[in-house]
C-alpha positions in Angstrom: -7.1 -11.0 8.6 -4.3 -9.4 9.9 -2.0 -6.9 7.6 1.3 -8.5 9.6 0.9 -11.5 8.4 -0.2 -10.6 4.4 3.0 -8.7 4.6 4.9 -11.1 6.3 4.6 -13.8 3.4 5.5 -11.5 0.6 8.5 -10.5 2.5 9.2 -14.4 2.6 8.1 -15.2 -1.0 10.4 -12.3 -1.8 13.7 -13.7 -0.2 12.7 -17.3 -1.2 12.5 -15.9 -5.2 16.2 -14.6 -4.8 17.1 -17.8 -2.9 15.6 -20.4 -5.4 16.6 -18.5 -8.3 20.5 -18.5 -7.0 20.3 -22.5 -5.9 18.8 -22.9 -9.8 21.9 -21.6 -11.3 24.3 -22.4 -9.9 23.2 -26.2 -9.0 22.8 -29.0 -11.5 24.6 -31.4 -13.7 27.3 -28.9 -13.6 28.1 -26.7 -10.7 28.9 -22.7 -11.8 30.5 -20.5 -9.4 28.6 -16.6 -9.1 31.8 -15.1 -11.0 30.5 -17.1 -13.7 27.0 -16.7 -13.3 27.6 -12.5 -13.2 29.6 -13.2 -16.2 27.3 -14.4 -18.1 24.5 -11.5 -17.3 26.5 -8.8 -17.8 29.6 -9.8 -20.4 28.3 -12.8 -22.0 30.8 -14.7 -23.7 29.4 -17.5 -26.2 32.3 -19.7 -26.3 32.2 -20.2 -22.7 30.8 -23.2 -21.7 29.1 -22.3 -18.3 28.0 -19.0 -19.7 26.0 -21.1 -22.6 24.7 -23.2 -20.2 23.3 -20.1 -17.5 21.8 -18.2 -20.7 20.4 -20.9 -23.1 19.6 -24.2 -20.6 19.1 -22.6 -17.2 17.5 -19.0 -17.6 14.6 -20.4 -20.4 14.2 -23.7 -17.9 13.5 -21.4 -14.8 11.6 -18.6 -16.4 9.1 -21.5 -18.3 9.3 -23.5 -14.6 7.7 -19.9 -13.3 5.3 -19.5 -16.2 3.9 -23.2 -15.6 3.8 -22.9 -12.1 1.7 -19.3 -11.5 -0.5 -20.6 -15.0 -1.6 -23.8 -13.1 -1.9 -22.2 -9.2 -3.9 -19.4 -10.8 -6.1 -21.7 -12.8 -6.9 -23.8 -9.3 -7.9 -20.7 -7.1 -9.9 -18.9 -9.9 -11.9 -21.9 -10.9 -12.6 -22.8 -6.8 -13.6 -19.2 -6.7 -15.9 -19.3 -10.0 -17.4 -22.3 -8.8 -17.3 -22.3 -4.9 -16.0 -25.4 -5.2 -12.8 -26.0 -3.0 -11.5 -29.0 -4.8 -11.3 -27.6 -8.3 -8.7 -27.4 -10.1 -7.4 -27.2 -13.8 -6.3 -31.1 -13.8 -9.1 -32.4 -12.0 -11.7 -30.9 -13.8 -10.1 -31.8 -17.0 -8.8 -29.2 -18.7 -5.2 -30.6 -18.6 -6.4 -34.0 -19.9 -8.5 -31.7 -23.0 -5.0 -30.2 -23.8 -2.8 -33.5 -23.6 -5.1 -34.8 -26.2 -4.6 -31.7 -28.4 -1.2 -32.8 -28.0 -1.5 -35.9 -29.0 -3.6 -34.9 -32.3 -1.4 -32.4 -33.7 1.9 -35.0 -32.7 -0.5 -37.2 -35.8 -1.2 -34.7 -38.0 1.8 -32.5 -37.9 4.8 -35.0 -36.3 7.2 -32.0 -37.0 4.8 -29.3 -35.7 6.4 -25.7 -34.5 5.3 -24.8 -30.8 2.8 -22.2 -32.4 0.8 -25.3 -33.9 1.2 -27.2 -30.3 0.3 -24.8 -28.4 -3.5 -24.2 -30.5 -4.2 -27.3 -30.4 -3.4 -27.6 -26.5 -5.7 -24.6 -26.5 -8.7 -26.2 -28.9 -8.0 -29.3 -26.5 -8.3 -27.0 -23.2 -11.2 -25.3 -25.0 -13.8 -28.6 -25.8 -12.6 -29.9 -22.3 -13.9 -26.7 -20.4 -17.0 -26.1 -23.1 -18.2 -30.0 -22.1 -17.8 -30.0 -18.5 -19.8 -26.8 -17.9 -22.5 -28.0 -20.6 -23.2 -31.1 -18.6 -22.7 -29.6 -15.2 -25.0 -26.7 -15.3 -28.2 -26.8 -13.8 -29.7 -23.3 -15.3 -28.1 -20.6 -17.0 -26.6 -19.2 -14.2 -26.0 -21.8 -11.3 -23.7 -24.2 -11.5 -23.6 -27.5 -8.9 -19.8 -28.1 -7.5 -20.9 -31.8 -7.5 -22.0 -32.2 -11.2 -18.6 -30.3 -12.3 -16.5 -32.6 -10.2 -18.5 -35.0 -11.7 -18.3 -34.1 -14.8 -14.8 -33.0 -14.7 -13.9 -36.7 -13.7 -15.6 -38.0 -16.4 -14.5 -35.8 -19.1 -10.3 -36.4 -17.6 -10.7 -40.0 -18.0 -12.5 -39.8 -21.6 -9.6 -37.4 -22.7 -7.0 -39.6 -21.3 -8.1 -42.6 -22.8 -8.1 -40.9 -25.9 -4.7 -39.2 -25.5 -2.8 -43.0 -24.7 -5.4 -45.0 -27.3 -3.9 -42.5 -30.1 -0.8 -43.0 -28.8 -0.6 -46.4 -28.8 -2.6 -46.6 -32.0 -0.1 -44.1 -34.0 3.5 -45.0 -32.2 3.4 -41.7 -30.1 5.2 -43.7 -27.2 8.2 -41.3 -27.4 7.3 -38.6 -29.1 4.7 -37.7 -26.1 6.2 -39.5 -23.2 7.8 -35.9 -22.1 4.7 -34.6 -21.8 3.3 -37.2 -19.9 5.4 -37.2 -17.4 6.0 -33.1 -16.7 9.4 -31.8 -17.2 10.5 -28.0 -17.9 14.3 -29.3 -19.4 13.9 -28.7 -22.3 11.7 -25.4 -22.7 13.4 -22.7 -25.1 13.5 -19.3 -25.6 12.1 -20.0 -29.0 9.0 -21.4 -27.2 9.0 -18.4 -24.5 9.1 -15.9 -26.8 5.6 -17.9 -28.7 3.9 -17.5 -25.3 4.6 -15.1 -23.0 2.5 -11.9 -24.7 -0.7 -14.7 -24.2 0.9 -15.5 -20.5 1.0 -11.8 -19.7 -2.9 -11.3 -21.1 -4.3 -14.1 -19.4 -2.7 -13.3 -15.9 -3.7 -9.5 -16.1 -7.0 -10.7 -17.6 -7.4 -12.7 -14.1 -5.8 -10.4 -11.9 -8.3 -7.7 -13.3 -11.6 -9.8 -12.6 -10.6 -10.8 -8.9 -13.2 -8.2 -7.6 -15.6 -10.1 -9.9 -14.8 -13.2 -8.8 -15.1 -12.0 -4.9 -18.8 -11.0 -6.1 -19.2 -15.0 -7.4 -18.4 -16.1 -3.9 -21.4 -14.1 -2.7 -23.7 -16.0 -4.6 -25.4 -14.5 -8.2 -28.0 -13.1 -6.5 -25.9 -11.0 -4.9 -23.5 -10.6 -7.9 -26.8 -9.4 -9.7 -28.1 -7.2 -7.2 -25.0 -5.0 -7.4 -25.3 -4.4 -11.2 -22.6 -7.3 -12.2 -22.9 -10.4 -15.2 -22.1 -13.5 -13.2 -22.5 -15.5 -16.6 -20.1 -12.8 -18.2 -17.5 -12.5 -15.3 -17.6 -16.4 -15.8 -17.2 -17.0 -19.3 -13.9 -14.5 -19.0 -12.0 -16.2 -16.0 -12.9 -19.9 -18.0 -11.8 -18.1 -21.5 -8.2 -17.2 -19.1 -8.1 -20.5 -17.5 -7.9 -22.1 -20.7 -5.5 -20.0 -22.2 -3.0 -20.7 -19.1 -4.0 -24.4 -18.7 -3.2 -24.7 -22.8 0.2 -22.4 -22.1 1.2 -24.8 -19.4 0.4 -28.3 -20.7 2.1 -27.4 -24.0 5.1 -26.5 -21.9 5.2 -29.2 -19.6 2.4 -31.9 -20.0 -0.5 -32.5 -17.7 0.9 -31.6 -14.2 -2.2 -31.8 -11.3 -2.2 -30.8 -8.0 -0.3 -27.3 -8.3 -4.0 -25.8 -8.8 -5.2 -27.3 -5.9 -2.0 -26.9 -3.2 -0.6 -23.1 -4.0 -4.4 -21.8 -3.8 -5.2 -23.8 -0.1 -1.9 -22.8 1.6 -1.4 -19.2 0.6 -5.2 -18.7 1.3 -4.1 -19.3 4.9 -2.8 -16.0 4.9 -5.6 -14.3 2.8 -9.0 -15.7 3.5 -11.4 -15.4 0.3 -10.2 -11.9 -0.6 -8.7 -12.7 -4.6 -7.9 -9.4 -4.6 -4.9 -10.1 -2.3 -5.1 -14.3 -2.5 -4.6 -14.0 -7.0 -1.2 -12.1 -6.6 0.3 -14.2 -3.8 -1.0 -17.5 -5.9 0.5 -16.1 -9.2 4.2 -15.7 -7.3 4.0 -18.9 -5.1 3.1 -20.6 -8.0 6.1 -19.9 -9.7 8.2 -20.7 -6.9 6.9 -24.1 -6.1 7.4 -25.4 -9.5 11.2 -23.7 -9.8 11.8 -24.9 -6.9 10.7 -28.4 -7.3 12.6 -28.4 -10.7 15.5 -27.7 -8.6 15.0 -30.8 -6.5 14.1 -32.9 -9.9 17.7 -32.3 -10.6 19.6 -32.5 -7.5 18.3 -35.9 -6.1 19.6 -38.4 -8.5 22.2 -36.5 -10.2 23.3 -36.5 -13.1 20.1 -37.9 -13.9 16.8 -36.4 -13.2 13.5 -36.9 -11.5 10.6 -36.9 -13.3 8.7 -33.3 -12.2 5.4 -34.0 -12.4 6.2 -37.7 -10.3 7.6 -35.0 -7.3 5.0 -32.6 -7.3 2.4 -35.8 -7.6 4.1 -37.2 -4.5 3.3 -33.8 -2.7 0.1 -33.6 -4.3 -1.8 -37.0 -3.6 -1.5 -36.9 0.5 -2.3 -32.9 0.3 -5.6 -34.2 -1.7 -6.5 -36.4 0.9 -5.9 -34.1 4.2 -8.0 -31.6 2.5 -10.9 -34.3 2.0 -10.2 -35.5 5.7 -10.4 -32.2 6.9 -13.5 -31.5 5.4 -15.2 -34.0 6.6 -14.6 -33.6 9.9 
């Protein structure tokens, strides 16, 4: 790898985080000028309209858009490294489709639940999801087969989504979980930033900690072994943090796919294998891709707005099938 280009696209993540976060503030249903925008940052007026809507709509929507985007891209590259599997991801092995469902049970049992009861039961979703798949998908205690998780993880979406619209349809949730469905960071709060972003912050520097661990796990667990490390105990960390982001994410936004799979594969590019430098660039670029893509959400119809999760599905399904292409030939 050479050291040019590593530093080349942090110097270009770093000028398109400045350039997205401008666009993202000052474009939307209502267009606000930079006086206003500095205004509002540094003599904050509450009975100005377009300072109200840069500090309590816009800031909260890009910051959770960030949040959502680095929790899903570093859920997809640490779960391909943990299980040398290329094609797996938080939303195709599941995990989203465990959470949604924990959605959908606390939307019966507490219909006017605070985000602190959504987002454990997003978590206990995310949790019996993961716990499932690598119980059917092991082959002995410390090998797992890529093919039997994909597998599995198939299997284990589809049950949880049938569940998740079943319930829905069984308990009039139509509405109530619709959002969620489709992915959307509008409506995300300060409120519900301030619930998650100490178990945001734990999880990524949980991850960003075991990326030498992970770099092991690539080797093989003989190797991992050899050298005096717990491939079942560097495992069962980076799953508990996947969870934890996965649940943070899908109780934010709903079960968005492909983010995991997309950030991880292009930024790798510049990378190779090393998580050591690959986990930081995945946890920025995630965050970009999804603010930015919110930006588009709300620019190409306006004032109405594209479903988020339809874009970055749109994006997502072709990327899915070059890779397969690819590896095949």
């Amino acid at each position: 790898m050479k050291i040019s280009r590593f530093v080349l696209v942090w110097g270009f993540l770093i000028i398109a985080a400045f350039l997205v976060l401008f666009l993202s503030l000052t474009n939307g249903a209502a267009d606000i000028s930079i006086r206003e925008i500095i205004s509002a940052f540094f003599h904050f007026d509450k009975n100005n309209q377009a300072q109200q809507i840069i500090v309590n709509l816009r800031l909260p929507r890009i910051i959770g858009a960030f949040f959502v985007g680095s929790a899903f891209a570093l859920s997809g590259a640490v779960m391909q490294g943990v299980t040398r599997n290329p094609l797996a991801d938080a939303g195709l092995l599941g995990i989203n489709s465990g959470a949604s469902l924990g959605l959908a049970l606390v939307f019966i049992l507490w219909p006017k639940a605070s985000i602190n009861q959504t987002i454990w039961f997003s978590f206990a979703g995310a949790f019996l999801a993961a716990f499932l798949i690598f119980l059917v998908s092991r082959r002995s205690v410390t090998t797992l087969t890529p093919t039997r998780l994909v597998l599995a993880g198939v299997a284990i979406s589809s049950l949880f989504t049938a569940l998740s619209q079943a319930l829905s349809l069984l308990f009039d949730l139509q509405q109530d979980i619709a959002f969620w469905f489709v992915g959307g960071v509008a409506n995300i709060t300060w409120e519900q930033l301030k619930q998650v972003w100490l178990l945001y912050l734990i999880a990524v520097t949980g991850i960003l900690f075991l990326a030498g661990g992970i770099n092991l796990l690539l080797l093989g667990d003989d190797n991992a072994l050899a050298l005096g490390k717990k491939p079942g105990r560097i495992r069962f960390f980076t799953l508990l943090f996947v969870v934890i982001l996965a649940g943070i994410a899908v109780a934010l936004v709903g079960p968005i796919s492909f983010i995991g799979l997309m950030v991880p594969h292009v930024l790798r590019y510049f990378t190779g294998d090393n998580y050591r430098r690959l986990l930081p660039l995945v946890l920025v670029g995630g965050g970009l891709f999804v603010v930015l893509a919110d930006l588009l959400a709300r620019l190409l119809n306006p004032p109405f707005e594209t479903p988020l999760g339809l874009l970055i599905t749109i994006v997502g399904v072709p990327f899915l099938l070059l890779k397969i292409w690819r590896s095949r030939a």
